[in-house]
N, C-alpha and C positions, 0 to 999 in steps of 0.2 A: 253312396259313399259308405263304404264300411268301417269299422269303430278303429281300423288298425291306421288309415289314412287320414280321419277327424283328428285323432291322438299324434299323430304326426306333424299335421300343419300347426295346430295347435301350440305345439312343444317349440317349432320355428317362430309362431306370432310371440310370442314368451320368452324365447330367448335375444327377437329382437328387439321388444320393449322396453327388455331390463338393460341392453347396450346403449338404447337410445336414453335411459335413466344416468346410465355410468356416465355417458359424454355430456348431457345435460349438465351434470355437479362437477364436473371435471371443466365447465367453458371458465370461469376464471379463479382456477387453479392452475399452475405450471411447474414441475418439478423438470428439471434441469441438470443431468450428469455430465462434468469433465474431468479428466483426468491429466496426468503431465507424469513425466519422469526425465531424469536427469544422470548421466555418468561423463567420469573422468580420470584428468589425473589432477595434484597439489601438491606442494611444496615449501614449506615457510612460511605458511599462511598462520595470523595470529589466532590461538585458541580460544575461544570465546567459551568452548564446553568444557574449560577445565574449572575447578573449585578455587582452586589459590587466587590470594591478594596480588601476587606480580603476574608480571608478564611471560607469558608460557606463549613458546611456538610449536606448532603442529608439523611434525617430521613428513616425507616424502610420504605420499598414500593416493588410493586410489578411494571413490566417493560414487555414488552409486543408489537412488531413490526413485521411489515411485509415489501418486496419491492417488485420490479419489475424492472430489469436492462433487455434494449436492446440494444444490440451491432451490429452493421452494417459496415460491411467491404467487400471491392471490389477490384477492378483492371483497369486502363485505358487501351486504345491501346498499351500504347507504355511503358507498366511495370511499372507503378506507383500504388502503392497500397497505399488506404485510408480507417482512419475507424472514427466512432463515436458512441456513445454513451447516452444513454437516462434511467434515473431511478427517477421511484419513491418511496419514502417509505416515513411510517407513524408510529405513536407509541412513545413511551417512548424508548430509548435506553439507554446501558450503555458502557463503555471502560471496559475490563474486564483486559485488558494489564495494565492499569494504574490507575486501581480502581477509577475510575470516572461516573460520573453519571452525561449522555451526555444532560439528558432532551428530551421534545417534538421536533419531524421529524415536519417539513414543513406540510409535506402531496401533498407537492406538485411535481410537473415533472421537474428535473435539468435534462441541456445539462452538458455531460460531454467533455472529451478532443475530439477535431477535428485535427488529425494527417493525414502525407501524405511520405512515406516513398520510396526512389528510392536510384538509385547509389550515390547520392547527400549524403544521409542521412534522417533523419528524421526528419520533421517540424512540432511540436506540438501545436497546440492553445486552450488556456482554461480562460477566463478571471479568475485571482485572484483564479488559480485552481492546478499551477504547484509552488510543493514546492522549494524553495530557497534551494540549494544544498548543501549549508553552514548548515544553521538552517531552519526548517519548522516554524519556527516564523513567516519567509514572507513568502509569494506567489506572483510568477511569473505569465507573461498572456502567454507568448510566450517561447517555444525552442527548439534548435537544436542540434542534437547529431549526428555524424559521427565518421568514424575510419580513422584514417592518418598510414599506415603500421601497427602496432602493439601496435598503441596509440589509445584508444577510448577517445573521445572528449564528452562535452556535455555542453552548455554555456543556461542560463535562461535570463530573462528580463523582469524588470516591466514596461508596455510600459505608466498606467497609473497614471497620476500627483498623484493619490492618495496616491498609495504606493510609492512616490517619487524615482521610477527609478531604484530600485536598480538594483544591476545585480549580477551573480553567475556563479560561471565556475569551473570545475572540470576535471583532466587527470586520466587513471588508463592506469597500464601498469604491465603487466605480465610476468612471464620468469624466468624457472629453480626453480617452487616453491616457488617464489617472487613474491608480487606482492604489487606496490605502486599507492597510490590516495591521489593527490595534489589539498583541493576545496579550492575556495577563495569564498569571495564575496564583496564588492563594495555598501554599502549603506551608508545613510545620519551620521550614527555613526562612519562611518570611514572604514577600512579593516580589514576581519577577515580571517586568512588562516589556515588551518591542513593539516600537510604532515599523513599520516597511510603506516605504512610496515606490511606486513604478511609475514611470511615464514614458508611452511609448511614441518616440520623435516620428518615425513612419512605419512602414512594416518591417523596415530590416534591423530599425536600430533601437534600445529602448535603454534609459537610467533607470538605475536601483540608488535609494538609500535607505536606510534605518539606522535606528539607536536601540542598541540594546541594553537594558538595567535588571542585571542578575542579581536574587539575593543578597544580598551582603557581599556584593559587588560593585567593582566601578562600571559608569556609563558606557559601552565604546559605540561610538559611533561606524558605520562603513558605508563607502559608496563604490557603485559598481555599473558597468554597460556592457552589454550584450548588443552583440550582432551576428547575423545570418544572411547568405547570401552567396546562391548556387552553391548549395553543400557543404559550404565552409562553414564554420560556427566559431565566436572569437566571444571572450567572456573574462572580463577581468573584476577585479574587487580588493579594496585597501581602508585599513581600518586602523583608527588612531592610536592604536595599541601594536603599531610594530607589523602590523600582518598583513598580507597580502599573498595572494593566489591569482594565476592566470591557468584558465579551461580554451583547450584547442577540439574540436572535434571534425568529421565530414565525413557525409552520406553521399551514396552512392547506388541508388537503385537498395537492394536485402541488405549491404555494406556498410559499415558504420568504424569510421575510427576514431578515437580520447587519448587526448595527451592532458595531464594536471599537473604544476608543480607550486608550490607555497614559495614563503621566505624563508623556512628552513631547509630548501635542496630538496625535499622529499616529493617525489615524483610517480606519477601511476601512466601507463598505459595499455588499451584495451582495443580489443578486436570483436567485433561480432558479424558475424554474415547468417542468411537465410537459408537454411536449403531447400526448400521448399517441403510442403507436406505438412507441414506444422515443427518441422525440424529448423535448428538453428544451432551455428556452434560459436562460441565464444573461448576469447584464450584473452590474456593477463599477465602482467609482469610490473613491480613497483622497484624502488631504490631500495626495499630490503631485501630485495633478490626472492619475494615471496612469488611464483607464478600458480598460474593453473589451464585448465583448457580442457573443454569435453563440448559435448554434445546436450541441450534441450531439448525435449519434443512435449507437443499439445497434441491433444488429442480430444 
């Protein structure tokens, strides 16, 4: 064997040693890219991206986004798994859930939550990123969720002076078709707490109730039942303060239709279908004559 074919195999035993090296430290690590984008058209949609105290609507326009989300999660020695997060997106977006019209993406690269999950429970970090458990009004930097026997736990905290501290905690607990979720929260307005009961009569049909006691607020109470059954969806709810809302919806194979109206007349309906591929289009229209309609895709 002369030195030019020794130097040869050699260079192959070497470069597969070092692949078998890479996949070795790569078995529990996994980075994860998906992407989505989104275009259309809007109409009367309320502006959520403008600055002023009133209420501002978003004139006729067309809307138009793309992103790029990476997820990375692993494993320690000794069974601690951890993951994080990384996305960008850019473009014009809207809230299609709440007829809003979100305005111009950054364009820039956000860190999302930094979690680390063991027997302990789960430790979640995201500055100004994890919502208040009460209301998503605030945002929490830091939290932790665990189960104690048959109670799941999950308590938030705002660690910085800005969002002055507040805190959040929530129990749920299940059994026999039951199940109750007791949140508080703890900020500078005072304490707001909701107990919610479900109980589900069979599979098609299930009672809600809760009380809720906002801030320096009065108590209201609400009760509510939901039912489902071949496609049809039926969902009503009335609360001692005057309000009530009835939810219509039905599936259909990719097909999905929502009718909503309250006790002030105010009304939304919604269309969604599948087109396959990771495509979907959605359209909208409410009693402010706000619509919209375009096209989703995953990818």
């Amino acid at each position: 064997m002369n030195n030019s074919t020794r130097n040869f195999k050699m260079k192959k035993l070497l470069i597969a040693s070092t692949a078998l090296v890479a996949t070795a430290g790569m078995a529990f690590a996994d980075v994860t890219v998906t992407g989505h984008a989104a275009a259309g058209f809007h109409s009367g949609l309320d502006n959520v991206a403008t600055t002023s105290n009133t209420t501002d609507i978003a004139g006729d326009g067309v809307y138009s986004n793309a992103g790029v989300d990476f997820t990375m999660s692993g494993a320690t020695d000794n069974g601690i798994s951890f993951s994080a997060s990384v996305n960008i997106d850019a473009g014009e977006e809207i809230d299609s859930g709440d007829f809003e019209y979100d305005g111009a993406d950054g364009g820039t690269a956000g860190l999302g939550a930094v979690s680390m999950t063991g027997a302990f429970g789960t430790l979640t970090f995201d500055n100004n990123g994890i919502d208040n458990l009460y209301s998503d009004a605030t945002t929490h930097d830091v939290s932790y969720a665990t189960t104690v026997g048959a109670i799941g736990l999950t308590i938030g905290y705002d660690v910085t002076a800005a969002s002055a501290n507040a805190t959040s905690a929530q129990a749920t607990y299940t059994a026999s078709g039951m199940a109750f979720t007791l949140t508080g929260s703890e900020a500078p307005g005072g304490t707001s707490t909701t107990l919610a009961v479900s109980y589900a009569l069979n599979d098609t049909v299930t009672i809600t109730a809760d009380t809720d006691s906002a801030a320096g607020g009065a108590s209201v109470q609400t009760v509510g039942a939901k039912t489902t059954l071949n496609g049809v969806s039926v969902s009503v709810e009335s609360a001692n303060n005057s309000t009530w809302d009835v939810d219509l919806g039905y599936t259909a194979g990719g097909f999905a239709l929502t009718y909503g109206v309250d006790e002030t007349d105010a009304w939304t309906a919604t269309a969604t279908a599948a087109l396959g591929g990771g495509a979907t289009f959605s359209a909208g229209v409410d009693s402010d004559d706000a619509t919209y309609a375009g096209v989703s895709f995953a990818f």
